[in-house]
KOLVEX-727780 format. One record per residue (C-alpha): residue number from 1; residue in one letter; z, x, y. Coordinates in nm, 4 decimals. Layout:
<pt><seq>NUM</seq><type>a</type><c3>Z</c3><c1>X</c1><c2>Y</c2></pt>
...
This chain:
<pt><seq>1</seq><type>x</type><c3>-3.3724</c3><c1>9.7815</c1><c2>-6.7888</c2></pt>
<pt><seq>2</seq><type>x</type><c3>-3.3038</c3><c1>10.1277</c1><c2>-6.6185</c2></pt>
<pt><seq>3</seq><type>x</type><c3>-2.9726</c3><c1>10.0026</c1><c2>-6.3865</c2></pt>
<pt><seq>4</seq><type>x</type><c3>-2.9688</c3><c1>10.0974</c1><c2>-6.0343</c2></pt>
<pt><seq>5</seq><type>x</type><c3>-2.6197</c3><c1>10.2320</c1><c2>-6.0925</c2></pt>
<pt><seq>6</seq><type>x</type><c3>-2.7412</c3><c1>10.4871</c1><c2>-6.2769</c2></pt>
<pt><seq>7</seq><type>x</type><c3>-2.6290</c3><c1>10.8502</c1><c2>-6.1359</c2></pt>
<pt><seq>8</seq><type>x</type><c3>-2.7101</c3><c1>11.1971</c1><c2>-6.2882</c2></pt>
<pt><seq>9</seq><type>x</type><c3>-2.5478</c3><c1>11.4861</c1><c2>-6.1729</c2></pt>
<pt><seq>10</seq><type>x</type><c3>-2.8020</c3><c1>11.8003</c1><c2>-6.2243</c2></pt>
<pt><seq>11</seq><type>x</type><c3>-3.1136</c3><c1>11.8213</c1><c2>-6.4109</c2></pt>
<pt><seq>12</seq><type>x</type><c3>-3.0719</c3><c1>11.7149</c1><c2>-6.7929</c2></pt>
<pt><seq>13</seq><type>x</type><c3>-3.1682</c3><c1>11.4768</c1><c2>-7.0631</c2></pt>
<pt><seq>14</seq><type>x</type><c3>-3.0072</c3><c1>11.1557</c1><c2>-7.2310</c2></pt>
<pt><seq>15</seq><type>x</type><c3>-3.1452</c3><c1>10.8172</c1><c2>-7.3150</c2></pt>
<pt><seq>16</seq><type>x</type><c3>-3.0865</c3><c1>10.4575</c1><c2>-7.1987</c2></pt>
<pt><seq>17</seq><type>x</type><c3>-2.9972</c3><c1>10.4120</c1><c2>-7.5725</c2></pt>
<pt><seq>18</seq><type>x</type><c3>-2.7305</c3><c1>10.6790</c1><c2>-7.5986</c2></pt>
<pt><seq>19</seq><type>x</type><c3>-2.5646</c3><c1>10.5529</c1><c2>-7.2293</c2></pt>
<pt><seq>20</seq><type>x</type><c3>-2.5989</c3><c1>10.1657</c1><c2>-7.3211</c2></pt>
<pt><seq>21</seq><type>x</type><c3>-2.4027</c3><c1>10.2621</c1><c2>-7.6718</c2></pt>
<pt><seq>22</seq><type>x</type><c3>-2.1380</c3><c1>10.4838</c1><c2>-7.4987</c2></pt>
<pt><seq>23</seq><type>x</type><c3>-2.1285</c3><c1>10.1508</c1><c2>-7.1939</c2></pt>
<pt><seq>24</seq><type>x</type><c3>-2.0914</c3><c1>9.9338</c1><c2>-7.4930</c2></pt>
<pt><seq>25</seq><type>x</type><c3>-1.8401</c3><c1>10.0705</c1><c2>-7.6678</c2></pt>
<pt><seq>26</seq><type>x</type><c3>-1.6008</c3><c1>10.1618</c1><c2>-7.3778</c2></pt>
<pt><seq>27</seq><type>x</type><c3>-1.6097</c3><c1>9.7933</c1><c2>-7.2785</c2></pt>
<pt><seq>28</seq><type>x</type><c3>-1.5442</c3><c1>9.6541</c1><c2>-7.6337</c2></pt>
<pt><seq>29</seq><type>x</type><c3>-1.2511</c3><c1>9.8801</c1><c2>-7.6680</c2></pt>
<pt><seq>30</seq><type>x</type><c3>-1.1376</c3><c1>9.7303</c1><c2>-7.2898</c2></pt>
<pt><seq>31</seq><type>x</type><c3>-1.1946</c3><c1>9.3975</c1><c2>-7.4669</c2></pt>
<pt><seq>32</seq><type>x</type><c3>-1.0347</c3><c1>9.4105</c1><c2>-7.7646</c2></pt>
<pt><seq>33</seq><type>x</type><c3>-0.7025</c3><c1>9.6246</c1><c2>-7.5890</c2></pt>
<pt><seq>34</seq><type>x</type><c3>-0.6666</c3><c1>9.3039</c1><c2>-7.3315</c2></pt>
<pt><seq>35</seq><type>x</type><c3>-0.7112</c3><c1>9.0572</c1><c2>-7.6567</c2></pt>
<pt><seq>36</seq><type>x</type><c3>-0.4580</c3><c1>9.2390</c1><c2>-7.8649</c2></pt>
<pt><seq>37</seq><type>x</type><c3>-0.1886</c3><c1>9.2232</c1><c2>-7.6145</c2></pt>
<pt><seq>38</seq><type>x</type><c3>-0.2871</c3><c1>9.1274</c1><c2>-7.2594</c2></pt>
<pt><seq>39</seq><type>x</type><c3>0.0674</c3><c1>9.2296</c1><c2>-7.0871</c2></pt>
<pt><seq>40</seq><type>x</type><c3>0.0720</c3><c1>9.5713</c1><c2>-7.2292</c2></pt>
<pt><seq>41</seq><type>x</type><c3>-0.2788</c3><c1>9.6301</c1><c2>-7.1746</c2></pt>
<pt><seq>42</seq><type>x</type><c3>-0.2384</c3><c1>9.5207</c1><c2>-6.8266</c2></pt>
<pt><seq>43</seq><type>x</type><c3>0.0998</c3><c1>9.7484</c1><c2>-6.7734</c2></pt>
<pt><seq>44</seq><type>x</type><c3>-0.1237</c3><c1>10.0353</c1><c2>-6.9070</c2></pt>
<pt><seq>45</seq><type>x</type><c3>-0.3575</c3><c1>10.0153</c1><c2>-6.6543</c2></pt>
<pt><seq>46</seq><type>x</type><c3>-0.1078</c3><c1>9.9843</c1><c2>-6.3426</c2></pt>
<pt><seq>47</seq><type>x</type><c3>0.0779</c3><c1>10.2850</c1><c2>-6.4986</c2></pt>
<pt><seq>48</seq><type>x</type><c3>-0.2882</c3><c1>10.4800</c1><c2>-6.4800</c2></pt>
<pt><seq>49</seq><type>x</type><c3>-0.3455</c3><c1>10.3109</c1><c2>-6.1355</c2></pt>
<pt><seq>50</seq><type>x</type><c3>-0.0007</c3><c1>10.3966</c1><c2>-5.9775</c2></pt>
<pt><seq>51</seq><type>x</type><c3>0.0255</c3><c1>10.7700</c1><c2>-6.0895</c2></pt>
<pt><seq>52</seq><type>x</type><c3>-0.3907</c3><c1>10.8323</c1><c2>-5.9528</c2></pt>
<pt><seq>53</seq><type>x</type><c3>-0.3183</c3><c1>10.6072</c1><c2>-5.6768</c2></pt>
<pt><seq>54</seq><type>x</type><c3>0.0631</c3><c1>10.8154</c1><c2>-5.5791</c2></pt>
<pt><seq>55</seq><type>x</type><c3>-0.1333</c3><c1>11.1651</c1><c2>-5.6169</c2></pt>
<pt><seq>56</seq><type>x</type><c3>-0.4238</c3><c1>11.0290</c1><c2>-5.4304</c2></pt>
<pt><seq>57</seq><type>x</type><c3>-0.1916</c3><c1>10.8391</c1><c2>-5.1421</c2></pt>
<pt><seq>58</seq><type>x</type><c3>0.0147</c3><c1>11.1466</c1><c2>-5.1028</c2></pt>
<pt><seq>59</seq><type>x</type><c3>-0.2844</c3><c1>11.4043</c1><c2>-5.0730</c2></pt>
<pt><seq>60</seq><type>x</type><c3>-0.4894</c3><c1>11.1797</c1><c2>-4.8054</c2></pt>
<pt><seq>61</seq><type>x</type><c3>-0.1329</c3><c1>11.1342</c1><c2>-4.6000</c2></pt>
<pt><seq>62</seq><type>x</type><c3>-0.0753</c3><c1>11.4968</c1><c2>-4.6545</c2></pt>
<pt><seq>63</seq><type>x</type><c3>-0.4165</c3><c1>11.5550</c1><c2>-4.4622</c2></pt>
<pt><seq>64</seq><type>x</type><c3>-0.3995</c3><c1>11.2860</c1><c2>-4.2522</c2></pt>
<pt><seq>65</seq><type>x</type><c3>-0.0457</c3><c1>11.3912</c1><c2>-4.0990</c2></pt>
<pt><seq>66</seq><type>x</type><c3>-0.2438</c3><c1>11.7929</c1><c2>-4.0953</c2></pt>
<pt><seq>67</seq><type>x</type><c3>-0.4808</c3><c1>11.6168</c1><c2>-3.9062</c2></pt>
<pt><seq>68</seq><type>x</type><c3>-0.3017</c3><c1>11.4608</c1><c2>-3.6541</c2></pt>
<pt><seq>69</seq><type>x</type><c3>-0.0653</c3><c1>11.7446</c1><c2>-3.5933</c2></pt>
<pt><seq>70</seq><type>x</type><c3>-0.3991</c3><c1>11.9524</c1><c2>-3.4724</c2></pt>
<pt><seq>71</seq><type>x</type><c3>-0.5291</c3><c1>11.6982</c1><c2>-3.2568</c2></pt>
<pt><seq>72</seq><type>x</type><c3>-0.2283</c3><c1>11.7151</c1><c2>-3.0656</c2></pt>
<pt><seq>73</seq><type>x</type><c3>-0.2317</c3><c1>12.0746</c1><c2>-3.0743</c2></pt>
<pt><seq>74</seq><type>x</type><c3>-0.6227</c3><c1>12.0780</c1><c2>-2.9554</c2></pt>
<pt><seq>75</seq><type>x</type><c3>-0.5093</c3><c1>11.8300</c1><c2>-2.6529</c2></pt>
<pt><seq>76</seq><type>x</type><c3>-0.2978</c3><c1>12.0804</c1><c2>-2.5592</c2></pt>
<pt><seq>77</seq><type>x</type><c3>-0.5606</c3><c1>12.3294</c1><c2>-2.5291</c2></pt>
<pt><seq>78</seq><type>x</type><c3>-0.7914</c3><c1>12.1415</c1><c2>-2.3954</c2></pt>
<pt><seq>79</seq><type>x</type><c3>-0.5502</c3><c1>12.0902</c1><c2>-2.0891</c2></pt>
<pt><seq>80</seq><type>x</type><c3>-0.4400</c3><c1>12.4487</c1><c2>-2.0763</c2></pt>
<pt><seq>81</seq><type>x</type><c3>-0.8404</c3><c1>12.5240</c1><c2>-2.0927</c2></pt>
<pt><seq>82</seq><type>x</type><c3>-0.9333</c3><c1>12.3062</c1><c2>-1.7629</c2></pt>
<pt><seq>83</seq><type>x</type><c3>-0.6400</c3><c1>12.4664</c1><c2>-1.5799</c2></pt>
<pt><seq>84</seq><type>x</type><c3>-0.7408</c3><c1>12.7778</c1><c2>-1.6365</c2></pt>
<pt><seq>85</seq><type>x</type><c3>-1.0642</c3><c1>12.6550</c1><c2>-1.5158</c2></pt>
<pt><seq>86</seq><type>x</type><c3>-0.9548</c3><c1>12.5419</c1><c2>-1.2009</c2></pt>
<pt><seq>87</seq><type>x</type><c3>-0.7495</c3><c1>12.8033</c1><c2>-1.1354</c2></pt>
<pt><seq>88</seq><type>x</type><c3>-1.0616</c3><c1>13.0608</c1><c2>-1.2035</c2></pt>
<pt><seq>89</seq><type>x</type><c3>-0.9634</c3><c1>13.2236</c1><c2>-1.4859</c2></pt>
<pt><seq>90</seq><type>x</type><c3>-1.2028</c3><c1>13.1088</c1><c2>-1.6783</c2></pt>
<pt><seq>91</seq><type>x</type><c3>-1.5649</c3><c1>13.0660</c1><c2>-1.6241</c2></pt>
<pt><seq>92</seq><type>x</type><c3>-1.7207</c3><c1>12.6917</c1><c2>-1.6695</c2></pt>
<pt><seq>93</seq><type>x</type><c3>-1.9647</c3><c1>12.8507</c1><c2>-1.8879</c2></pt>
<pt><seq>94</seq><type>x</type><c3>-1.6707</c3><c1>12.9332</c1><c2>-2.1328</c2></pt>
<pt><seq>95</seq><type>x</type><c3>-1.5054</c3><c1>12.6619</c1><c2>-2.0437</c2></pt>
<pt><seq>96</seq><type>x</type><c3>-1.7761</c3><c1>12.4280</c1><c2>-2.1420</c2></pt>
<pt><seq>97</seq><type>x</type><c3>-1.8496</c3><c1>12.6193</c1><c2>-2.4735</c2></pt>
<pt><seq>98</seq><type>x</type><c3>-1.4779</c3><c1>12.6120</c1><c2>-2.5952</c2></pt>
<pt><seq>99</seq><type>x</type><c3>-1.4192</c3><c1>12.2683</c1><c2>-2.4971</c2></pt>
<pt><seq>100</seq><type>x</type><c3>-1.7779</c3><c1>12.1346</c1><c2>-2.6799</c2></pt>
<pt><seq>101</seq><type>x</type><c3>-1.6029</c3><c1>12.3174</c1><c2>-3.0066</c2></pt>
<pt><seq>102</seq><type>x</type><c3>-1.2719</c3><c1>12.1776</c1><c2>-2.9649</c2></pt>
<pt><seq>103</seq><type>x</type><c3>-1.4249</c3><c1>11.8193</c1><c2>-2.9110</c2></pt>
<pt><seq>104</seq><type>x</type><c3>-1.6470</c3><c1>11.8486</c1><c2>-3.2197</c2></pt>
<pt><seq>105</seq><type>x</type><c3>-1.3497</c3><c1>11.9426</c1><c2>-3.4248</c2></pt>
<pt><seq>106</seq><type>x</type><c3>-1.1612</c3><c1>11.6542</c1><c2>-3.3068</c2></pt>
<pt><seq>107</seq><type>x</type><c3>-1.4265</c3><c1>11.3763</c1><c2>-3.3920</c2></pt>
<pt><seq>108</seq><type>x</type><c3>-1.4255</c3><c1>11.5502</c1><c2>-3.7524</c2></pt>
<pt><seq>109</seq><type>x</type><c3>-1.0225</c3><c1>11.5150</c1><c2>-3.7794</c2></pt>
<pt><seq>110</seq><type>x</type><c3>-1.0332</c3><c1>11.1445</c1><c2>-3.6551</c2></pt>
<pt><seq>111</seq><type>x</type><c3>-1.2800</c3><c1>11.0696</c1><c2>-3.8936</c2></pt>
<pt><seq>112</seq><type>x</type><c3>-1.0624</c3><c1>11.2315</c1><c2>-4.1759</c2></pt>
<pt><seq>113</seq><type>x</type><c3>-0.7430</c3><c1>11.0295</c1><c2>-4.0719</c2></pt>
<pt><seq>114</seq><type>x</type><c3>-0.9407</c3><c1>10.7002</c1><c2>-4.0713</c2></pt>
<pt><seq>115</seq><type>x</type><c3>-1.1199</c3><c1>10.7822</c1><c2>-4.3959</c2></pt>
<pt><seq>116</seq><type>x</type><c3>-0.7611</c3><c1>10.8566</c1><c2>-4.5124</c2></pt>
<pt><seq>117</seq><type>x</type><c3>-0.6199</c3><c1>10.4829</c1><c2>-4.4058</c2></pt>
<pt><seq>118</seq><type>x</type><c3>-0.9022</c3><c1>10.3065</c1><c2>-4.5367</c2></pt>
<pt><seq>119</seq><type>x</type><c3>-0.8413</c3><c1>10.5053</c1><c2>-4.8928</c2></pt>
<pt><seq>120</seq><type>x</type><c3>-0.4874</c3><c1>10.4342</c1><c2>-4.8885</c2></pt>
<pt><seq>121</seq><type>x</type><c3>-0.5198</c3><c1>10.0698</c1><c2>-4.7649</c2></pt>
<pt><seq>122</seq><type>x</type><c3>-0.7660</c3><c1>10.0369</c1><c2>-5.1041</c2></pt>
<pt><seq>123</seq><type>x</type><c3>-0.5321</c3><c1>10.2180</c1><c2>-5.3178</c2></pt>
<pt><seq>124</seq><type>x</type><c3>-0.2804</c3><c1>9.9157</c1><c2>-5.2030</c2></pt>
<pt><seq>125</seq><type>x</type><c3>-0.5114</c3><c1>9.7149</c1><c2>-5.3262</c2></pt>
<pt><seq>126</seq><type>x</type><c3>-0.5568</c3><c1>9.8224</c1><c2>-5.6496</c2></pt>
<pt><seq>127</seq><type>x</type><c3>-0.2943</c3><c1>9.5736</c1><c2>-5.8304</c2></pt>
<pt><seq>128</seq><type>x</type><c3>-0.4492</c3><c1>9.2580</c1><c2>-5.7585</c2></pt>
<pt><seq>129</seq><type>x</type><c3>-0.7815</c3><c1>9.4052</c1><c2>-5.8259</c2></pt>
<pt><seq>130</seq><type>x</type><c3>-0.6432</c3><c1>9.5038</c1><c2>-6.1936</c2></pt>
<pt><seq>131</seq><type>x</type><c3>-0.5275</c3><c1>9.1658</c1><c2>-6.2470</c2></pt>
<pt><seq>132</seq><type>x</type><c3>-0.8866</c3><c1>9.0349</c1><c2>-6.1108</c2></pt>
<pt><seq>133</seq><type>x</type><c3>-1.0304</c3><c1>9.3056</c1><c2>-6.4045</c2></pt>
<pt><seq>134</seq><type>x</type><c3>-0.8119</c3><c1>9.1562</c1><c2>-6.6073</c2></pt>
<pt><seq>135</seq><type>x</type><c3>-0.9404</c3><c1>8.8183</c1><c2>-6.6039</c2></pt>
<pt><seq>136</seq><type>x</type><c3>-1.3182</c3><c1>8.9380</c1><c2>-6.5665</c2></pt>
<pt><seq>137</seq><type>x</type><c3>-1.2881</c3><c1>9.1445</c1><c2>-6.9074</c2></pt>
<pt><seq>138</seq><type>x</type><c3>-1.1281</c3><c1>8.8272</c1><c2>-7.0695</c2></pt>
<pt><seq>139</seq><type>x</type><c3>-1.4262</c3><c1>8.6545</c1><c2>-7.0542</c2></pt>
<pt><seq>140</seq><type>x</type><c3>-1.6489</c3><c1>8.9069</c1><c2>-7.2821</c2></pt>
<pt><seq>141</seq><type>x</type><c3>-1.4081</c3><c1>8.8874</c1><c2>-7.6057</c2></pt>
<pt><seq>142</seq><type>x</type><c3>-1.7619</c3><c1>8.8181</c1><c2>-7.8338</c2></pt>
<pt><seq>143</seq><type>x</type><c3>-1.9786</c3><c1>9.1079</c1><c2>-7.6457</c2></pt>
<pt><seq>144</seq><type>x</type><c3>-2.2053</c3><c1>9.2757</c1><c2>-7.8966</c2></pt>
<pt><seq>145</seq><type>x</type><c3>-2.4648</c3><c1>9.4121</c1><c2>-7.7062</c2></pt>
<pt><seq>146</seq><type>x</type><c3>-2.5130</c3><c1>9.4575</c1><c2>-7.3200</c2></pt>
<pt><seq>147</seq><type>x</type><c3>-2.7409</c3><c1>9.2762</c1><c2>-7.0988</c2></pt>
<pt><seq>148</seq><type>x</type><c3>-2.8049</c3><c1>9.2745</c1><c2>-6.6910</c2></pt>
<pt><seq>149</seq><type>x</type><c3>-2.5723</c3><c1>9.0294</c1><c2>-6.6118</c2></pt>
<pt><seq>150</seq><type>x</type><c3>-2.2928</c3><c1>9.1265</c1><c2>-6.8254</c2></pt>
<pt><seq>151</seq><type>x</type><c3>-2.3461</c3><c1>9.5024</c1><c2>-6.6541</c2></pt>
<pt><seq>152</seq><type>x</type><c3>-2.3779</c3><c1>9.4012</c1><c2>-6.2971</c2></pt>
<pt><seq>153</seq><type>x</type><c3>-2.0886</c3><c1>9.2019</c1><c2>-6.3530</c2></pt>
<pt><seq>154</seq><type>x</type><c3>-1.8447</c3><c1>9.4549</c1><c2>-6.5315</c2></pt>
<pt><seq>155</seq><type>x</type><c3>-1.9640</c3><c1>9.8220</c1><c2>-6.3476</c2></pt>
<pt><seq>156</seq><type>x</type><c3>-1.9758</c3><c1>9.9280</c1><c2>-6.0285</c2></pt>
<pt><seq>157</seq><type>x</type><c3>-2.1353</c3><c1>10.2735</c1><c2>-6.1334</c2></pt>
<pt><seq>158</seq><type>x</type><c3>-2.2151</c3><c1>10.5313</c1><c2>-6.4443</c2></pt>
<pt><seq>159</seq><type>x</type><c3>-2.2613</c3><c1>10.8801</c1><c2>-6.4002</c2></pt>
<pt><seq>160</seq><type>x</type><c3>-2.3874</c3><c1>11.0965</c1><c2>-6.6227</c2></pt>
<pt><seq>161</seq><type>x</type><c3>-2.2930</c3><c1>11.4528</c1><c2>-6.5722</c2></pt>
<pt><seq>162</seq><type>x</type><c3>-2.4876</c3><c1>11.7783</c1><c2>-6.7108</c2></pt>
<pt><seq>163</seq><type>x</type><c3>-2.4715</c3><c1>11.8610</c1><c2>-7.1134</c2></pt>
<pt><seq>164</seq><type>x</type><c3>-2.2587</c3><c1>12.1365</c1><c2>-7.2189</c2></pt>
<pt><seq>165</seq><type>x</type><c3>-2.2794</c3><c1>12.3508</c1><c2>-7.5169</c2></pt>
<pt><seq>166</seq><type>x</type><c3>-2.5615</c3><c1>12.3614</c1><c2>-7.7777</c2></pt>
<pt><seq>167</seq><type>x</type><c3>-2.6637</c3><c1>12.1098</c1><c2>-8.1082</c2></pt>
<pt><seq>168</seq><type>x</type><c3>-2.4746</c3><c1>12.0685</c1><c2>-8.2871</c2></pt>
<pt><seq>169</seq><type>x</type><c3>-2.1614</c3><c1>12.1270</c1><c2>-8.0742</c2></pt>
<pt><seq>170</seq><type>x</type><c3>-2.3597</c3><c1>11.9729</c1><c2>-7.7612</c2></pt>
<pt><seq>171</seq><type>x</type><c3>-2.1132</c3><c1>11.7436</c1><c2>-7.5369</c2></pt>
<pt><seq>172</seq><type>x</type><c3>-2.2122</c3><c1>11.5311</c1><c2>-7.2305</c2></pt>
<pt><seq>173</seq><type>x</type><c3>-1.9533</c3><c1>11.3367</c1><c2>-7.0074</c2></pt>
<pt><seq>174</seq><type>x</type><c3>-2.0253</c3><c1>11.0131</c1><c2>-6.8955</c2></pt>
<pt><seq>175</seq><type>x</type><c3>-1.7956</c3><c1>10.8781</c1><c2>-6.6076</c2></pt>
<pt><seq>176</seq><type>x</type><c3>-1.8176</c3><c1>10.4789</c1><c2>-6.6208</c2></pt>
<pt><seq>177</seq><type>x</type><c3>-1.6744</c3><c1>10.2911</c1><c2>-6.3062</c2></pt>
<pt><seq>178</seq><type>x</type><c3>-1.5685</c3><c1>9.9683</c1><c2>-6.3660</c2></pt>
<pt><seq>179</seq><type>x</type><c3>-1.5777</c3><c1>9.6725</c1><c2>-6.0970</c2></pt>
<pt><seq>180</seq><type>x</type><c3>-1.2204</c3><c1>9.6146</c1><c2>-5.9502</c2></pt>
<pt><seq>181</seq><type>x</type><c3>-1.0366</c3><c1>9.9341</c1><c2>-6.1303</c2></pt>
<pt><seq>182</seq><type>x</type><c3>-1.3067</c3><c1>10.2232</c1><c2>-6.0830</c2></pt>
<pt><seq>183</seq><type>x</type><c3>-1.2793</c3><c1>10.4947</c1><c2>-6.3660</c2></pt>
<pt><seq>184</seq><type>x</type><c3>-0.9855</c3><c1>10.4563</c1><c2>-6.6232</c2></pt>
<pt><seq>185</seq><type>x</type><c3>-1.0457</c3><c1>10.6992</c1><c2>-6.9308</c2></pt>
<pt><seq>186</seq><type>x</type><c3>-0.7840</c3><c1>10.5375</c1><c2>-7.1288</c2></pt>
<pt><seq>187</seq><type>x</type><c3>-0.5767</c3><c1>10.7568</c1><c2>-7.3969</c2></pt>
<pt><seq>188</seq><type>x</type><c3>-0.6664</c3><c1>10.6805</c1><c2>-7.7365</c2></pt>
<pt><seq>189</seq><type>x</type><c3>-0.4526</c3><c1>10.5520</c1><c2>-7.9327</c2></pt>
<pt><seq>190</seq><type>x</type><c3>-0.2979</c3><c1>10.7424</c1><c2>-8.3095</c2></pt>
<pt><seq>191</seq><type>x</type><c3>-0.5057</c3><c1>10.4371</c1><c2>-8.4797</c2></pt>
<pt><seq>192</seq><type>x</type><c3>-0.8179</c3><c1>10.4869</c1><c2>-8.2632</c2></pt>
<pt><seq>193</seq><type>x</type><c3>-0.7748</c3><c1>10.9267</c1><c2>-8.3579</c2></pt>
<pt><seq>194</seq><type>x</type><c3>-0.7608</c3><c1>10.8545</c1><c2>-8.6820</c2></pt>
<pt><seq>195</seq><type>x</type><c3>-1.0449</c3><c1>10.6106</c1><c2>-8.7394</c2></pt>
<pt><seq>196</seq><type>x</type><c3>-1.2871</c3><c1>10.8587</c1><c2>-8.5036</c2></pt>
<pt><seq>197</seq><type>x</type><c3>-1.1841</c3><c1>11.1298</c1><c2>-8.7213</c2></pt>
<pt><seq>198</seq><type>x</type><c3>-1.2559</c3><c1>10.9219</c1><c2>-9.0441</c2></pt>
<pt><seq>199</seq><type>x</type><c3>-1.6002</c3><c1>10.8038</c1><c2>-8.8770</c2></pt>
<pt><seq>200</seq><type>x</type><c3>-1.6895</c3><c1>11.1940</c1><c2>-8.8075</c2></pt>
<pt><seq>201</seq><type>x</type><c3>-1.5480</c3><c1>11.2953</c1><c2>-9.1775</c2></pt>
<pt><seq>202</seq><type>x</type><c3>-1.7747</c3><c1>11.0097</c1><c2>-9.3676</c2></pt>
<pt><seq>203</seq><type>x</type><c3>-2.0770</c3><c1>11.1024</c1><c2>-9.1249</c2></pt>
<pt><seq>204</seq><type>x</type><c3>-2.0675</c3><c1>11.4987</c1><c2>-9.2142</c2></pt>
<pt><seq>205</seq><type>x</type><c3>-2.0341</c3><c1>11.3840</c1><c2>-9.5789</c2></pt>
<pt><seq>206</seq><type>x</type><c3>-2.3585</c3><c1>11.2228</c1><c2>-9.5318</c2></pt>
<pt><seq>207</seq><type>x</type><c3>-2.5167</c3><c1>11.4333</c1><c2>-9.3634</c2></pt>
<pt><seq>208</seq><type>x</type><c3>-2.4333</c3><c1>11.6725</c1><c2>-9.6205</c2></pt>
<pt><seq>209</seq><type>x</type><c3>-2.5355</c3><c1>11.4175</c1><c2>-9.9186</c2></pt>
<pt><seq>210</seq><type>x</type><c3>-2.8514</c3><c1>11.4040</c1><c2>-9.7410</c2></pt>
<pt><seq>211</seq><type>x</type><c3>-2.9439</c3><c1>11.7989</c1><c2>-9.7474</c2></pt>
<pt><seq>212</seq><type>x</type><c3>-2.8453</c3><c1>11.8216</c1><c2>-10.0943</c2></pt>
C-alpha cells in the first residue's frame, strides 16, 4: 500500500519498492543495534537527541528572547504614536496606518515565541520518548519485511527528497521519521563501512562478470 506518510519534495521518480527496501533496512539496523547492546544503543541516541535538541533549544530561545525584546520596543511606539496623535502631530490617517503595521508585526512575534515554547517544551520531552522508542523497536527483533501495521506503528513520516546526479552516480535522500525520536541518521559503524564497501566491491565484480 502507498502510505499516507509519504512526502516528496519536487518533481522526481522512485518506487514503493526502492523506499520500502531503504524503510526496511534502516529499521533492521535500529533493531539489531538495540538487540546487540540495548544501554549503548540507547546512550547513542540521547547523545544524538541532546546535541540536536541543545542547538535547537538555544536557537528558538535565541529568537524567542529577539522576539520579546521588540514587542516591548513596539509598545513603546505604539504609546509614543497615540501621543503624538493627541497632541496633533500626527494625522489619524498615519496614525492608523503605522499602528495596523506595528500590530500585525506583533501577532507574528507572539506567535514565534509560543511556537518557540511549545518546541522547547517537546525537545524536554524527548528522553522519555527515546526510552518509549526503545521499547517499541524491541518488539520487531524477527522483522523481515514491512507491512501496514508494523509502519504505522514505527514512522511518523518519510520524505523523499529530489535525485541528484546522473546513473550511474545518481543519489536520492530519503529522510525517515521515526515515531517518538523523529529523524536520527545514525553514524555507521567501522564494521557496517566495511561490509557496505565489500557489498559494493562483490556487486561491481558482478556486474562486470556479467558484461564479459
Amino acid at each position: 500500500k502507498r502510505s499516507e506518510n509519504l512526502v516528496c519534495k519536487n518533481s522526481h521518480h522512485i518506487t514503493i519498492e526502492q523506499i520500502t527496501e531503504v524503510v526496511l533496512h534502516d529499521i533492521q539496523r535500529h533493531v539489531r543495534l538495540a538487540s546487540k547492546d540495548i544501554e549503548a544503543y540507547a546512550e547513542r541516541l540521547k547523545e544524538l537527541s541532546e546535541c540536536e535538541k541543545n542547538s535547537e533549544s538555544a536557537l528558538c530561545k535565541q529568537k524567542s528572547d529577539k522576539a520579546k525584546k521588540r514587542l516591548a520596543e513596539i509598545d513603546t511606539i505604539l504609546q509614543k504614536m497615540y501621543e503624538d496623535k493627541v497632541f496633533g502631530v500626527i494625522s489619524d490617517e498615519r496614525y492608523i496606518t503605522m499602528s495596523k503595521k506595528l500590530e500585525d508585526e506583533q501577532a507574528e512575534l507572539k506567535r514565534l515565541i509560543s511556537e518557540s515554547a511549545v518546541l522547547i517544551e517537546e525537545n524536554e520531552k524527548k528522553s522519555k520518548d527515546i526510552g518509549d522508542f526503545i521499547e517499541l523497536i524491541g518488539k520487531y527483533t524477527d522483522i523481515t519485511e514491512l507491512d501496514y501495521d508494523i509502519v504505522h506503528m514505527l514512522i511518523d513520516k518519510i520524505v523523499v527528497h529530489e535525485a541528484t546526479g546522473k546513473k550511474p552516480n545518481r543519489q536520492q535522500q530519503v529522510d525517515i521519521y521515526y515515531n517518538f525520536i523523529g529523524q536520527f541518521d545514525l553514524p555507521l559503524s567501522e564494521k557496517e563501512i566495511a561490509e557496505a564497501r565489500q557489498k559494493a566491491e562483490q556487486e561491481a565484480a558482478e556486474k562486470a562478470k556479467r558484461k564479459k
